[in-house]
Biopython code that builds the backbone (N, CA, C, O; Angstrom):
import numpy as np
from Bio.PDB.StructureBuilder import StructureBuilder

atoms = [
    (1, "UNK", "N", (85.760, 155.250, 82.693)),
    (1, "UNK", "CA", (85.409, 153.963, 82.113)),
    (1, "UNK", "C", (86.612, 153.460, 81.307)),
    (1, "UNK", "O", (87.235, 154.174, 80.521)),
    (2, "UNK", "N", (86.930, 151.986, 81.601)),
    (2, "UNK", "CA", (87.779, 152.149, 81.207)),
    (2, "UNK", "C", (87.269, 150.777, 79.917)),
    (2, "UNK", "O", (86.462, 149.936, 80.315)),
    (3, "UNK", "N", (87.894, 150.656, 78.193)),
    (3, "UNK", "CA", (87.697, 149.794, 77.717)),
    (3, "UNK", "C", (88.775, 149.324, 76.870)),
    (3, "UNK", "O", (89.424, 149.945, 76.028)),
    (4, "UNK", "N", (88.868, 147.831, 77.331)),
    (4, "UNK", "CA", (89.732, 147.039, 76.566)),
    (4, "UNK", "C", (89.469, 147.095, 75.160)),
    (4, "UNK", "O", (90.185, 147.885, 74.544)),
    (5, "UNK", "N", (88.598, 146.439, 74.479)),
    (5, "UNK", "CA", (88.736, 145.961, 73.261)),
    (5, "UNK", "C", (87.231, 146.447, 72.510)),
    (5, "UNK", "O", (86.384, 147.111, 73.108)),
    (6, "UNK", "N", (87.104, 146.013, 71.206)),
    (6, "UNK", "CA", (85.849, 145.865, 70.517)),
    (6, "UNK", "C", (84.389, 146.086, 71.376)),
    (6, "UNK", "O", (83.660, 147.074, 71.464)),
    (7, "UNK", "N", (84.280, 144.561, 72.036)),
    (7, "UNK", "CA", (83.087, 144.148, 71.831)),
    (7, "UNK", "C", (82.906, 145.337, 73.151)),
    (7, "UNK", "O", (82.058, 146.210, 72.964)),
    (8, "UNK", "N", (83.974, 145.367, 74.923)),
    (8, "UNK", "CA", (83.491, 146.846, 75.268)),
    (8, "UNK", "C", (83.162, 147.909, 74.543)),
    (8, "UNK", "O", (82.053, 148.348, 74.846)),
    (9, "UNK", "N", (83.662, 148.435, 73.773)),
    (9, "UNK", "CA", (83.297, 149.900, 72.895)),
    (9, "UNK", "C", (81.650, 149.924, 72.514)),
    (9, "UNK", "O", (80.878, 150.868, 72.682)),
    (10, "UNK", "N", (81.312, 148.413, 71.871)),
    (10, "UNK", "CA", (80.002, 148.164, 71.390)),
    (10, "UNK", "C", (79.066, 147.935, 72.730)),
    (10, "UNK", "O", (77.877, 148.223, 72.599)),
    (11, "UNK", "N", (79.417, 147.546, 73.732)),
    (11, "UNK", "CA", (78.460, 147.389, 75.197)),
    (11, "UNK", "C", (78.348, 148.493, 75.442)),
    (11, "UNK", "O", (77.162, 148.757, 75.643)),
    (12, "UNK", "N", (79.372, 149.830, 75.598)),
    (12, "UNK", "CA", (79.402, 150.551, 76.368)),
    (12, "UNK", "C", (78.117, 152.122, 75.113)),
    (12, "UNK", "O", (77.190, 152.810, 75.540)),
    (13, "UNK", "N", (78.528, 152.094, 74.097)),
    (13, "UNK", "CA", (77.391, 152.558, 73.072)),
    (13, "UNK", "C", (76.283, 152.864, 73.229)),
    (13, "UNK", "O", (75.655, 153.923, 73.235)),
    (14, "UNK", "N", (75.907, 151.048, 73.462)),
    (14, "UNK", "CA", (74.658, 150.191, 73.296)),
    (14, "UNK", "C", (73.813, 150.669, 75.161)),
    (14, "UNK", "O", (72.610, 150.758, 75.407)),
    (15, "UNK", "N", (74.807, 150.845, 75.975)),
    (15, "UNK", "CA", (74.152, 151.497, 76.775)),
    (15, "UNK", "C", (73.770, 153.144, 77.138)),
    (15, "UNK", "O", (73.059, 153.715, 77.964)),
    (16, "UNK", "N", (74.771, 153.591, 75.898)),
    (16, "UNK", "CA", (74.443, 155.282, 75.581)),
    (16, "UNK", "C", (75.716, 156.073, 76.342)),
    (16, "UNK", "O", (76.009, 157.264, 76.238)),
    (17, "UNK", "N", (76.509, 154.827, 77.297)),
    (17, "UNK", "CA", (77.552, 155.774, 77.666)),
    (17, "UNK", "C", (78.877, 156.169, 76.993)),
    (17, "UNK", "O", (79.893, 156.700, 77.439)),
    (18, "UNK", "N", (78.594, 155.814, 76.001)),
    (18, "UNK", "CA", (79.435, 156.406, 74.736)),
    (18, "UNK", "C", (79.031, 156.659, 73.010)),
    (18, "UNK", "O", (78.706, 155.819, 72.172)),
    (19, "UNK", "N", (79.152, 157.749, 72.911)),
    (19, "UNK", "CA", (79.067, 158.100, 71.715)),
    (19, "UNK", "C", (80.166, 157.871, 70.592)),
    (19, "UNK", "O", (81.268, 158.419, 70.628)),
    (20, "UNK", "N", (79.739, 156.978, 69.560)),
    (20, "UNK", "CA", (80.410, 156.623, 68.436)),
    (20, "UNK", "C", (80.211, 157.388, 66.944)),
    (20, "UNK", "O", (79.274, 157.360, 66.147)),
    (21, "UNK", "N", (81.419, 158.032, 66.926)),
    (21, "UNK", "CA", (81.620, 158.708, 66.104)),
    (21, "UNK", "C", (81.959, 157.834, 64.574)),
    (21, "UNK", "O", (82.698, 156.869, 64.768)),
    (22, "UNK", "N", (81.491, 158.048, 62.966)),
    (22, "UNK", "CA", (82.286, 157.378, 62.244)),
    (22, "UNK", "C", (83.188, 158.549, 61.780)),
    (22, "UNK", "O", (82.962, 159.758, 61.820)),
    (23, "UNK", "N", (84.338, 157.830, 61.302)),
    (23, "UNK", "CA", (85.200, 158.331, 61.016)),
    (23, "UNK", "C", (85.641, 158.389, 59.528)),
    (23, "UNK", "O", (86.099, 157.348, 59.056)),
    (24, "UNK", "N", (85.547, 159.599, 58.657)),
    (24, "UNK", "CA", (85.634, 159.567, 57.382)),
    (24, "UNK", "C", (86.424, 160.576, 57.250)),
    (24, "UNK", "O", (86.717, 161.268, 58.225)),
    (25, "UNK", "N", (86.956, 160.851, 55.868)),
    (25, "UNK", "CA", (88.111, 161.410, 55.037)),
    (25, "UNK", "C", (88.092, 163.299, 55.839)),
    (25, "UNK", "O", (87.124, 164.059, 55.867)),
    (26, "UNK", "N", (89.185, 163.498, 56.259)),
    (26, "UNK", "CA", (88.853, 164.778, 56.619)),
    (26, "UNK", "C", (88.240, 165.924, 55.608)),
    (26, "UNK", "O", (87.479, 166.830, 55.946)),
    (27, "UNK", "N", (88.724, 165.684, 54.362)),
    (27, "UNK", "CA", (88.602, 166.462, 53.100)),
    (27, "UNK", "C", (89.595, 167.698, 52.952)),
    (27, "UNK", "O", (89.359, 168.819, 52.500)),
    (28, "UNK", "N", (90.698, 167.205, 53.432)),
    (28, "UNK", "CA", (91.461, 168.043, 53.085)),
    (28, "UNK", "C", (92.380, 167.044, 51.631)),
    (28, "UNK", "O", (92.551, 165.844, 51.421)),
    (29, "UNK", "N", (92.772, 168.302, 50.910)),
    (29, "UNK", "CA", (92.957, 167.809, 49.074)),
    (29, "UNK", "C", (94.243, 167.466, 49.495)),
    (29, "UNK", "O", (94.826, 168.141, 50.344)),
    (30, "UNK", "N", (94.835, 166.285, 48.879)),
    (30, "UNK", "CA", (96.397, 165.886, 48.906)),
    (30, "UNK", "C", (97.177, 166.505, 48.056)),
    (30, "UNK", "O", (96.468, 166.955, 47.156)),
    (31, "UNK", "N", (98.282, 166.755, 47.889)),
    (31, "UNK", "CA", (99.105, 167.229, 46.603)),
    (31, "UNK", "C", (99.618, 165.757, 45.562)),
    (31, "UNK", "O", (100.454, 164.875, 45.760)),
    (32, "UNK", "N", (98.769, 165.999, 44.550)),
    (32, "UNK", "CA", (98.986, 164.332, 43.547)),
    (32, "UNK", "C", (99.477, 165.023, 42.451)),
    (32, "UNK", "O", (99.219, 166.226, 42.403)),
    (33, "UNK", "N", (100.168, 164.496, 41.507)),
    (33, "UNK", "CA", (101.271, 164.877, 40.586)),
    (33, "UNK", "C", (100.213, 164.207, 39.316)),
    (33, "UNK", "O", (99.791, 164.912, 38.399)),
    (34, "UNK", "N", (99.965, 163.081, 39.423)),
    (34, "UNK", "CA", (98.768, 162.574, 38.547)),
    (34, "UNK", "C", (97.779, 161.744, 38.797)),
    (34, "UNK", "O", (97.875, 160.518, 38.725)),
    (35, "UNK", "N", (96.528, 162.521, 39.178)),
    (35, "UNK", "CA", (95.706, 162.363, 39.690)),
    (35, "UNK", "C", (94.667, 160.787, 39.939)),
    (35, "UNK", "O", (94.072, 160.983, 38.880)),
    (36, "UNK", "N", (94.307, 160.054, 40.230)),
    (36, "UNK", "CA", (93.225, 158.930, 39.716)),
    (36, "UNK", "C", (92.601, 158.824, 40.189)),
    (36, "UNK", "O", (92.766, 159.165, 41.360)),
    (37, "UNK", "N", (91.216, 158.238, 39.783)),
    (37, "UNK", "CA", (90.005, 157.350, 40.805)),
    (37, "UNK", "C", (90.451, 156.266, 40.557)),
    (37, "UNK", "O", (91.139, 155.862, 39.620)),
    (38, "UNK", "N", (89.806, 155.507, 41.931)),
    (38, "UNK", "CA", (90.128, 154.002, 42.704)),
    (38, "UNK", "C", (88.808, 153.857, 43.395)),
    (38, "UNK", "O", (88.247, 154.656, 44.144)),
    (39, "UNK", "N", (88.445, 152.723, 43.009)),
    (39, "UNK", "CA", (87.301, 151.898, 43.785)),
    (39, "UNK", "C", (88.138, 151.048, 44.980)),
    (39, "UNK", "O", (88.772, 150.060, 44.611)),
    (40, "UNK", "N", (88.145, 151.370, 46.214)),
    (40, "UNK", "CA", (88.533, 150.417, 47.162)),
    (40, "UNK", "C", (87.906, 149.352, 47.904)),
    (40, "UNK", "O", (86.981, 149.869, 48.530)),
    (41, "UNK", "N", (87.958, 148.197, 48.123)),
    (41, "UNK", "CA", (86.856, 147.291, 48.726)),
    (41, "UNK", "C", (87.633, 147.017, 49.870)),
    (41, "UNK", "O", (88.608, 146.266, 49.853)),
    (42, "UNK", "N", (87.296, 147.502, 50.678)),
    (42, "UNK", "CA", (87.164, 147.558, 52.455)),
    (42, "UNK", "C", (86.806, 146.299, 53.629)),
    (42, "UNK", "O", (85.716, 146.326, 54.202)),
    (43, "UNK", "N", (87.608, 145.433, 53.865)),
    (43, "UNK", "CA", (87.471, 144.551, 55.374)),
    (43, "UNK", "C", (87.630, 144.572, 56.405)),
    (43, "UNK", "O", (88.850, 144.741, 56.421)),
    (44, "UNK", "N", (87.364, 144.536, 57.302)),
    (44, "UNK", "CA", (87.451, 144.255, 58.953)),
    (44, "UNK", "C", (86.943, 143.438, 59.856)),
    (44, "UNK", "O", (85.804, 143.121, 59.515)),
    (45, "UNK", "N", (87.222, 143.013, 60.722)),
    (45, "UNK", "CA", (87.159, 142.216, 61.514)),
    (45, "UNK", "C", (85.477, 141.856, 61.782)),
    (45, "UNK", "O", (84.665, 142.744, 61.522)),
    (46, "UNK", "N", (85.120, 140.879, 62.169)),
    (46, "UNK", "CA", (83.441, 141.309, 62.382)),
    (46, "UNK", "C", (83.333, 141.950, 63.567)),
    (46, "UNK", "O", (84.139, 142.125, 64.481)),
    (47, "UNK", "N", (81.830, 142.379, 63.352)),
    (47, "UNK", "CA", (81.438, 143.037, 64.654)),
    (47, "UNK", "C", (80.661, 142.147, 65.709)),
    (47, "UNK", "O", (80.022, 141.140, 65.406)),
    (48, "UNK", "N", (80.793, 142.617, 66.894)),
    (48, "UNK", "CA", (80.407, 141.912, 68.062)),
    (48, "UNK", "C", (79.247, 141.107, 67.516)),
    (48, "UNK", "O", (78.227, 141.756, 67.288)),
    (49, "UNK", "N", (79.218, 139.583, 67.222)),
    (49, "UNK", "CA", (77.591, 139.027, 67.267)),
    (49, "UNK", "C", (77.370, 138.752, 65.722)),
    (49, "UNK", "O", (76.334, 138.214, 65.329)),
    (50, "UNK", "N", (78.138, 139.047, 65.068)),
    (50, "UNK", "CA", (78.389, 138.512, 63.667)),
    (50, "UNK", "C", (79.424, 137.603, 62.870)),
    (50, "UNK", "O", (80.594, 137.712, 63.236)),
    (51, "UNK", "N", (79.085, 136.498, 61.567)),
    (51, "UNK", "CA", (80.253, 135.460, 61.875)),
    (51, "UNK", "C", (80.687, 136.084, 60.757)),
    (51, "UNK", "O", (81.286, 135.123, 60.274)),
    (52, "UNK", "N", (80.856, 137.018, 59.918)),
    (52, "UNK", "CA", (81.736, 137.543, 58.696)),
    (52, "UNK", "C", (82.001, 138.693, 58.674)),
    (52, "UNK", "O", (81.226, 139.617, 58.921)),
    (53, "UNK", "N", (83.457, 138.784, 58.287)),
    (53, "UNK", "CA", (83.838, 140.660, 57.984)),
    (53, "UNK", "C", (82.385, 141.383, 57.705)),
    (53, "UNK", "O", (81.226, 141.007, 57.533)),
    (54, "UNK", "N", (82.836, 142.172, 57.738)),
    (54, "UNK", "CA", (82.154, 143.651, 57.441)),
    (54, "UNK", "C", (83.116, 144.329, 56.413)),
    (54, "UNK", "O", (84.317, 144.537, 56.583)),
    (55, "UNK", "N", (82.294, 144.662, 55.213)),
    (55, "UNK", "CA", (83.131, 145.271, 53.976)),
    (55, "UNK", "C", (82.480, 146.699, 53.475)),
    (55, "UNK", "O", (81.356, 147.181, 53.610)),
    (56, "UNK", "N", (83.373, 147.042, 53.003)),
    (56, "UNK", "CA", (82.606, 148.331, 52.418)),
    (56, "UNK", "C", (82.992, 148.773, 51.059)),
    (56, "UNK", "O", (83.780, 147.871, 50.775)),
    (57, "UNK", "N", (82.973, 149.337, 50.314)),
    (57, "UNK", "CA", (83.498, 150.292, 49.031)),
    (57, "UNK", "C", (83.644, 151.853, 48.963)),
    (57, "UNK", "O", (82.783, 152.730, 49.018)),
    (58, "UNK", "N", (84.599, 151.901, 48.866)),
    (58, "UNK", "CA", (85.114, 153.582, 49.275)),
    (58, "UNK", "C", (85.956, 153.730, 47.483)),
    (58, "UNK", "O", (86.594, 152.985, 46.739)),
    (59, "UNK", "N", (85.359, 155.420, 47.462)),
    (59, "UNK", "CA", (85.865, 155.648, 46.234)),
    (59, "UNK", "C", (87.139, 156.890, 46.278)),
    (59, "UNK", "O", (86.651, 158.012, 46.147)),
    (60, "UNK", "N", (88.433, 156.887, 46.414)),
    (60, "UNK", "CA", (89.733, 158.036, 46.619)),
    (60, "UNK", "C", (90.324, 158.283, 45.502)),
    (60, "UNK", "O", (90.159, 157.598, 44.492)),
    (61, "UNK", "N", (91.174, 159.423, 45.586)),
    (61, "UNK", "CA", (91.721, 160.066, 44.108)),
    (61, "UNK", "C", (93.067, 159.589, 44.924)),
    (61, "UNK", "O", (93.055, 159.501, 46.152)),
    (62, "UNK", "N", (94.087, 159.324, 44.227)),
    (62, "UNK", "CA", (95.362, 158.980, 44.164)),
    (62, "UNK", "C", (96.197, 158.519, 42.796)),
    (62, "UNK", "O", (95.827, 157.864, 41.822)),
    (63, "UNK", "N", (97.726, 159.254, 43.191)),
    (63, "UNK", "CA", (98.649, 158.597, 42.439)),
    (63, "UNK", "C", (98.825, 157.571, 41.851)),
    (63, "UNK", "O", (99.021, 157.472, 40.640)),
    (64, "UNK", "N", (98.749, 156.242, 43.047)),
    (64, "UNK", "CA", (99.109, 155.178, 42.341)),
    (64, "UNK", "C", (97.864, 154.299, 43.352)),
    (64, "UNK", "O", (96.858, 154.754, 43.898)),
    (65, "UNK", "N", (98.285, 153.213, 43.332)),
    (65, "UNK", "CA", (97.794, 151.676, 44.319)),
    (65, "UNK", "C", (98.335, 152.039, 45.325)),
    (65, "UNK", "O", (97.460, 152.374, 46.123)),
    (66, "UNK", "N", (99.621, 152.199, 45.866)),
    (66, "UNK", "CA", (99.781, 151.918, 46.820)),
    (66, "UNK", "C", (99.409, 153.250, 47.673)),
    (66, "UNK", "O", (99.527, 153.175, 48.896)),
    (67, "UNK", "N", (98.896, 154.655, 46.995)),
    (67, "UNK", "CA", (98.805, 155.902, 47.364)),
    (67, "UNK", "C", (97.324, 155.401, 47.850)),
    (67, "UNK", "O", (97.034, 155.402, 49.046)),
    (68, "UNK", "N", (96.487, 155.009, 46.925)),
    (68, "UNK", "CA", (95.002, 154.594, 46.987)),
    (68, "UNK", "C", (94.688, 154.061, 48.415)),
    (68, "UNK", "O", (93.861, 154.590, 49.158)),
    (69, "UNK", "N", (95.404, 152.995, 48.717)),
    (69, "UNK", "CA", (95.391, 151.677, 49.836)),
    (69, "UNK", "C", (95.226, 152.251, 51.029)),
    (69, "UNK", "O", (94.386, 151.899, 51.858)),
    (70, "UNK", "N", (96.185, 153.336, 51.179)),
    (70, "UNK", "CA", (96.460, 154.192, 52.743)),
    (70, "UNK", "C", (94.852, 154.978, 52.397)),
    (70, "UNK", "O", (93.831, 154.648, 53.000)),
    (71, "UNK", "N", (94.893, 156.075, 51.300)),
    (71, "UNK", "CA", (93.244, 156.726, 51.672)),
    (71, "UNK", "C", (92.379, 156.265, 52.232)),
    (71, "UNK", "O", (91.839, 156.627, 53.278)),
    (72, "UNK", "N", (92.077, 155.000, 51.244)),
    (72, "UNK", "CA", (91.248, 154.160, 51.501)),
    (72, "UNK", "C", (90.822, 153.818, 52.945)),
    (72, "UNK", "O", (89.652, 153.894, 53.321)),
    (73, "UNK", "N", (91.587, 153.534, 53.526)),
    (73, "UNK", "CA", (91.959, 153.027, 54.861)),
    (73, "UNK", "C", (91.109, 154.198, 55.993)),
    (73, "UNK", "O", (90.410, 153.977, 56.982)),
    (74, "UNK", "N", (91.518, 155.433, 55.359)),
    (74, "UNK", "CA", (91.000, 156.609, 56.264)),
    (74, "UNK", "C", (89.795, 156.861, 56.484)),
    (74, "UNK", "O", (89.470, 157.540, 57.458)),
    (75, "UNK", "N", (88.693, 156.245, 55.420)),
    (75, "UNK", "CA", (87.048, 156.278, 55.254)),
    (75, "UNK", "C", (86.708, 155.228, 55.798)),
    (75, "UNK", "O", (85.515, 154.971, 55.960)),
    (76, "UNK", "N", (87.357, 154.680, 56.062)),
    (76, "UNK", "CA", (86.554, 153.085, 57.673)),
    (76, "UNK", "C", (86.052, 153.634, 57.945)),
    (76, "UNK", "O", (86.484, 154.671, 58.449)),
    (77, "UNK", "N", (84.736, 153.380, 57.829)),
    (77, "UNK", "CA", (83.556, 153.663, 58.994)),
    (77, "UNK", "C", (83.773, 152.692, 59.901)),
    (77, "UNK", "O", (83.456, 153.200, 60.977)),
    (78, "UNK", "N", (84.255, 151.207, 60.147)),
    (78, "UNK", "CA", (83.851, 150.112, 60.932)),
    (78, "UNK", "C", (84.625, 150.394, 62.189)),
    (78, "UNK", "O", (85.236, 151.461, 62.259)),
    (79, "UNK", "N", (84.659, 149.563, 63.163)),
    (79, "UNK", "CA", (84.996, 149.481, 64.584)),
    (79, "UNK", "C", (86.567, 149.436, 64.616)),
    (79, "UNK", "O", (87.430, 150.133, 65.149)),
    (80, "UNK", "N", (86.570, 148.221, 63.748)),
    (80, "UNK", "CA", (88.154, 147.510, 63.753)),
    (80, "UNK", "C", (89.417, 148.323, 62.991)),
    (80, "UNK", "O", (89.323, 149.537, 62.805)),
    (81, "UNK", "N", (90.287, 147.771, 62.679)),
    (81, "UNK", "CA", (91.349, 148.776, 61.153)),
    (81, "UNK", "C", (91.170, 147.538, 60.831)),
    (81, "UNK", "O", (91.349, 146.463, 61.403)),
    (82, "UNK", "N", (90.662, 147.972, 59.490)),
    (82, "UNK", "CA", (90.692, 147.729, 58.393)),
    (82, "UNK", "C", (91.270, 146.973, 57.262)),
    (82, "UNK", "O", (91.241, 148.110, 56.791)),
    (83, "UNK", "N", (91.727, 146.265, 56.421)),
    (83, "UNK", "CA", (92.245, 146.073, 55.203)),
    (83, "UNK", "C", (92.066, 145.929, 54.153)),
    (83, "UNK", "O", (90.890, 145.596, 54.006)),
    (84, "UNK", "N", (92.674, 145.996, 53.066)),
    (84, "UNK", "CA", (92.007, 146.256, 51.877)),
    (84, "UNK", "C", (91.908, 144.688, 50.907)),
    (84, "UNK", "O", (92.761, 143.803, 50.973)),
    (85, "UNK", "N", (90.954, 144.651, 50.243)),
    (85, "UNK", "CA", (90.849, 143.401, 49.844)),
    (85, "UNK", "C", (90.675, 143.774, 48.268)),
    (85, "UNK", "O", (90.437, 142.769, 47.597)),
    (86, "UNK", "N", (90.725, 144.760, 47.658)),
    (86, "UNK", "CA", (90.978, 144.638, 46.327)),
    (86, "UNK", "C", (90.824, 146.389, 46.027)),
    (86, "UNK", "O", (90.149, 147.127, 46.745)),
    (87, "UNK", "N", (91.479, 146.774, 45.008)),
    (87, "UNK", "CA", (91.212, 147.768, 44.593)),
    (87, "UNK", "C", (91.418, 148.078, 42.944)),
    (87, "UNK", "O", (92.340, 147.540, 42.330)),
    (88, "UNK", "N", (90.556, 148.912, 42.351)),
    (88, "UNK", "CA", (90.325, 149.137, 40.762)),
    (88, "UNK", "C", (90.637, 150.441, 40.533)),
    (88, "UNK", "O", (90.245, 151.320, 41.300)),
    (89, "UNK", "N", (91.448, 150.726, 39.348)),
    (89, "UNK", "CA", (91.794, 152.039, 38.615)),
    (89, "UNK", "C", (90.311, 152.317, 38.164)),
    (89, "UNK", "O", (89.940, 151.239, 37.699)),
    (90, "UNK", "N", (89.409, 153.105, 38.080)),
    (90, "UNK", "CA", (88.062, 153.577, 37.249)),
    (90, "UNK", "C", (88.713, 154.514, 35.918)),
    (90, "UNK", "O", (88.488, 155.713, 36.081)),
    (91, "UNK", "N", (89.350, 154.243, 34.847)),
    (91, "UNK", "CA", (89.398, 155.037, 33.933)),
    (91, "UNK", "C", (88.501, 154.886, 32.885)),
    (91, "UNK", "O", (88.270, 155.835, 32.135)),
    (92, "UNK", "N", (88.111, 154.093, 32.782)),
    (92, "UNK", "CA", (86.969, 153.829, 31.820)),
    (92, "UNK", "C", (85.987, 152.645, 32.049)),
    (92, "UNK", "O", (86.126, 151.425, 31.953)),
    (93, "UNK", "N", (84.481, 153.805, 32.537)),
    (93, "UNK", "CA", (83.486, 152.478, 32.754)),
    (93, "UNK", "C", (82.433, 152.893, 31.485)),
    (93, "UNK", "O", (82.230, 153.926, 30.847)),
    (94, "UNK", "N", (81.976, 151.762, 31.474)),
    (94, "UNK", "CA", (80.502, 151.292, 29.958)),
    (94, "UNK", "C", (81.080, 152.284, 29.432)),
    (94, "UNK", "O", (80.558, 153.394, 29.527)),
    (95, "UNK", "N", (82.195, 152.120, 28.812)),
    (95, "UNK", "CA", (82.902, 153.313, 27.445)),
    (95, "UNK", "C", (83.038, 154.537, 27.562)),
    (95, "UNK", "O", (83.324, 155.390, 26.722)),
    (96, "UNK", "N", (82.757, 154.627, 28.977)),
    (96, "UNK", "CA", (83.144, 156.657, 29.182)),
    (96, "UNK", "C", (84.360, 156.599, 30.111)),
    (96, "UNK", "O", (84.501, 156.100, 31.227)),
    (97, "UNK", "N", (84.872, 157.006, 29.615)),
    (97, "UNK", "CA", (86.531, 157.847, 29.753)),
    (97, "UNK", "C", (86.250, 158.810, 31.468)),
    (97, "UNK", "O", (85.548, 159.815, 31.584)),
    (98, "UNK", "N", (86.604, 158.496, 31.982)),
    (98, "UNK", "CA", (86.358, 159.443, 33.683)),
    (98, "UNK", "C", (87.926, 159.977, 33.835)),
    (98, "UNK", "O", (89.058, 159.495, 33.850)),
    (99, "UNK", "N", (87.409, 161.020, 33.918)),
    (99, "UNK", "CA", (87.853, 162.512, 33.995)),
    (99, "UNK", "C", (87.803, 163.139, 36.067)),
    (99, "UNK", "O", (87.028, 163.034, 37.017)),
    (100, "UNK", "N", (88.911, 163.643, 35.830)),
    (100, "UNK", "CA", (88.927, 164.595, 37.392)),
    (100, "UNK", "C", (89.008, 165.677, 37.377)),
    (100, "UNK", "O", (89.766, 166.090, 36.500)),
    (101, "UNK", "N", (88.573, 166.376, 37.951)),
    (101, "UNK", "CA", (88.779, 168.247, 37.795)),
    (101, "UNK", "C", (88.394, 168.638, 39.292)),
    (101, "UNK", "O", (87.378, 168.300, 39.900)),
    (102, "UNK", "N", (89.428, 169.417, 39.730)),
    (102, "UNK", "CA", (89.373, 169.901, 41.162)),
    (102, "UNK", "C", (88.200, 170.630, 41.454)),
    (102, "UNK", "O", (87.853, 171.358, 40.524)),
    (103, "UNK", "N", (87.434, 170.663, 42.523)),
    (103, "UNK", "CA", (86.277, 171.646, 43.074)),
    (103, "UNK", "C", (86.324, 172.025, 44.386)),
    (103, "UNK", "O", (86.968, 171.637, 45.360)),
    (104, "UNK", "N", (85.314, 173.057, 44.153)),
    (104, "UNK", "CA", (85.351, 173.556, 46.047)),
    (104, "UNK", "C", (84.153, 172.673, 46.495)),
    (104, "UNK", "O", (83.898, 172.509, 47.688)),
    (105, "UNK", "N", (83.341, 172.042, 45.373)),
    (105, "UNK", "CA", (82.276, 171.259, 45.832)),
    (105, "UNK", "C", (82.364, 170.121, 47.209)),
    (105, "UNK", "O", (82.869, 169.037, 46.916)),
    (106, "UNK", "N", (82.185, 170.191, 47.786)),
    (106, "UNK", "CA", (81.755, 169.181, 49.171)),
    (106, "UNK", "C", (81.404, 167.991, 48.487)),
    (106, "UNK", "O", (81.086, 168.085, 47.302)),
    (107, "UNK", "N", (81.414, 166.492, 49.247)),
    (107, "UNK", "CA", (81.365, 165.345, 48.489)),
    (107, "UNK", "C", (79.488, 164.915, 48.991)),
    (107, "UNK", "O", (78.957, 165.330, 50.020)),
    (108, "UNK", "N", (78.922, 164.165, 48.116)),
    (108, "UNK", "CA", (77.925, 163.831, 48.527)),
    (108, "UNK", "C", (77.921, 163.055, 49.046)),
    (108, "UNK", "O", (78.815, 162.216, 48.941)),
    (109, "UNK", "N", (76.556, 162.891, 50.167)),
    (109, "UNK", "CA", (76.479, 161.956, 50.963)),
    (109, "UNK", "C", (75.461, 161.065, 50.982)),
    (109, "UNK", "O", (75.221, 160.271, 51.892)),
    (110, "UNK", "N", (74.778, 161.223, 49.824)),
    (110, "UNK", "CA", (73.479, 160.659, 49.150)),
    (110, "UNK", "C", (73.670, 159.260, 48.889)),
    (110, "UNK", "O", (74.535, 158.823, 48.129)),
    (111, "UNK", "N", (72.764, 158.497, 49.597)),
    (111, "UNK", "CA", (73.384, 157.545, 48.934)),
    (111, "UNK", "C", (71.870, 156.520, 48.726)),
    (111, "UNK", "O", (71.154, 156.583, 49.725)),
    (112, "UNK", "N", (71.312, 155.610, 47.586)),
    (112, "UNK", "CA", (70.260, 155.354, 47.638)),
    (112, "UNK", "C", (69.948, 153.629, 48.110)),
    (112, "UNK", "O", (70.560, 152.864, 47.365)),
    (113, "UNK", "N", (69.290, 153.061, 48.973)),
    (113, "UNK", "CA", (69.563, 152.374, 49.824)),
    (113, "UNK", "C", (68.105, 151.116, 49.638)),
    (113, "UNK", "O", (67.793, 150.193, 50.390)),
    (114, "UNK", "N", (67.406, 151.619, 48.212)),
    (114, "UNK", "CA", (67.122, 151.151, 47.510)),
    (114, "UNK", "C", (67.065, 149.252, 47.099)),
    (114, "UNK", "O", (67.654, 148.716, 46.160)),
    (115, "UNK", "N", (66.121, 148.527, 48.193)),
    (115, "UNK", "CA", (66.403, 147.257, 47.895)),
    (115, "UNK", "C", (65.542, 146.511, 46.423)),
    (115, "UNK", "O", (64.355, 146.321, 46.155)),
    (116, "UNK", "N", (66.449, 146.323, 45.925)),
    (116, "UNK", "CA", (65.674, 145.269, 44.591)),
    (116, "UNK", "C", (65.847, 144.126, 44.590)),
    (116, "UNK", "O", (66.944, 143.629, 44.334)),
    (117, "UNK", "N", (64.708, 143.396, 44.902)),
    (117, "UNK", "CA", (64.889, 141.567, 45.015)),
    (117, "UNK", "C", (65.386, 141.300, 43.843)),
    (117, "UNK", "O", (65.390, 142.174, 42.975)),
    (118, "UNK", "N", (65.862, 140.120, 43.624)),
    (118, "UNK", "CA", (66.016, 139.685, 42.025)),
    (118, "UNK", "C", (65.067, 138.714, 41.550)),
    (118, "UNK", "O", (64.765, 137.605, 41.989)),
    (119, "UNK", "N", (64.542, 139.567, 40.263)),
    (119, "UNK", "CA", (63.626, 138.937, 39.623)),
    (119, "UNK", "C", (63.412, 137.249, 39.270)),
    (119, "UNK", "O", (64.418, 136.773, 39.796)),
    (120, "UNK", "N", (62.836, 136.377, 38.815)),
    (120, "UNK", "CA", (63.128, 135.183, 38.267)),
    (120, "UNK", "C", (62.940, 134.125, 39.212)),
    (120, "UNK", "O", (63.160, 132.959, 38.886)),
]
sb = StructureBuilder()
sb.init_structure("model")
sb.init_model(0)
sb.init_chain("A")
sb.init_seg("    ")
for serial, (resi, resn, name, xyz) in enumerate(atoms, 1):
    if name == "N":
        sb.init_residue(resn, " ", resi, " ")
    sb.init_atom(name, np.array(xyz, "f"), 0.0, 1.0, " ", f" {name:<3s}", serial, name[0])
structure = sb.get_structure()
């Protein structure tokens, strides 16, 4: 089978003759000299049948911004590559000071999906 672009990858799926894998951070630890969290906000192209990007928020430890940007990049889940449309240092949120400390811990994958209308 052979496929050109996007919207094949998504036909060919959608009929089961291909399995789509997402693609996230291998978890192997980088060597960082001084460590940070970064909130990354994630764009790509839309997907077949939709009229706006597709965005996401991915959270990576890195050096600097421009160390952040490339991680970032590696947790696309979406179809397309990606670009980054903004990214934040997290050193201090609602007055707590965030801290890093290495683990053998595995990352969670919990995530709560939780819809709340807005009140009013």
């Amino acid at each position: 089978m052979t496929l050109t672009g996007v919207d094949d990858l998504c036909r060919a799926a959608r009929k089961g003759a291909l399995t789509l894998e997402r693609r996230f951070y291998d978890g192997r630890v980088p060597e960082l000299s001084d460590p940070k969290l970064f909130a990354v906000y994630l764009g790509g192209d839309p997907a077949p049948g939709r009229l706006s990007e597709d965005h996401e928020v991915v959270h990576v430890v890195a050096d600097d911004i421009k160390g952040a940007r490339a991680a970032a990049r590696t947790k696309w889940s979406g179809l397309s590559r990606p670009h980054v449309d903004a990214v934040k240092l997290l050193n201090v949120v609602d007055g707590f000071s965030i801290g890093l400390e290495l683990t053998q811990d595995s990352e969670s994958d919990e995530v709560d999906l939780t819809f709340e209308p807005q009140q009013g």
